[in-house]
C-alpha positions, 0 to 999 in steps of 0.5 A: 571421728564419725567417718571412723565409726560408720565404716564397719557398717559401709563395710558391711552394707558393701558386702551384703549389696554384693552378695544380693546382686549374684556376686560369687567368688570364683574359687569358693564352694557353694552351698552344695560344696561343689567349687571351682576348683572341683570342676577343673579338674573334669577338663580334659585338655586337648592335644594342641599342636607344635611344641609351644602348643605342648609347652602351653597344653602341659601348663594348662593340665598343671593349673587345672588338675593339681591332683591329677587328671580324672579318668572319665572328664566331664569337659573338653578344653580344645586350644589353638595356638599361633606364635609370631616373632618381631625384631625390635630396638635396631643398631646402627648397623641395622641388627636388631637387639630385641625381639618381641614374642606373641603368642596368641590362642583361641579356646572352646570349653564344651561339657561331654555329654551334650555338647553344649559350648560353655565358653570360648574366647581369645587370648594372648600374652607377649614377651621380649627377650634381648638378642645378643652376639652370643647365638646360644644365649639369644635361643636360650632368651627366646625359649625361656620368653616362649615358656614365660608366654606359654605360663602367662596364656595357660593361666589366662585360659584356666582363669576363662575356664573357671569363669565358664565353669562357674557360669554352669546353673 
């Protein structure tokens, strides 16, 4: 019955600690009303080559700047991606039945006016599909797992470039 009480206060000591260790949250707008989401939409995503590059560049834009993209950005967003198939789970007959999708990606996120490197990193996301004797079906499998990979990546990189962004004194 005690334990039931304190806890509104343990909450709010929590809460408070949080707070004075530098604590902010990602999406919220500071005192100045500036957010995150604010400052996406000031990245201009590079080209990136081959169509999963497309694919993943297309979705970046999509996360970053819901509203539209602005007409002078102050960041640049450049991305490298690489893609590799492995065949897994063998028949007796040794034909594979399930083919595991990576697709990995390096990304720099560099302001305009001076430069300056924010963030960078690496990320990758995976994804299997069924092959199966219908040669339509497996492509159909595989390119539906390369644009599921392609979304997981692109939110991966968004979520980095908020981080980077909310980074910025």
């Amino acid at each position: 019955m005690k334990l039931r009480a304190l806890f509104p206060v343990i909450t709010m000591v929590a809460l408070m600690s949080l707070s004075a260790c530098g604590f902010r949250p990602l999406y919220a707008e500071d005192r100045s009303g500036q957010s995150t989401t604010t400052d996406m939409s000031q990245v201009e995503v590079s080209l990136i080559n081959d169509r999963v590059g497309q694919i993943t560049r297309n979705l970046l834009i999509e996360t970053l700047t819901p509203r539209g993209q602005v007409t002078n950005p102050a960041y640049t967003l450049d991305v490298k991606v690489s893609e590799s198939t492995s065949e897994q789970g063998f028949t007796k007959d040794n034909e594979a039945t399930i083919a595991d999708y990576l697709l990995e990606a390096t990304y720099q996120l560099t302001r305009k006016s001076d430069a300056t490197l924010l963030r960078q990193g690496f990320v990758r996301a995976r994804t299997s599909y069924n092959i199966v004797d219908s040669d339509f079906a497996s492509l159909e499998a595989e390119k539906a797992a390369r644009r599921d990979a392609a979304r997981n990546l692109a939110q991966q990189i968004a979520n980095q470039v908020a981080v980077g962004l909310r980074a910025i004194p």
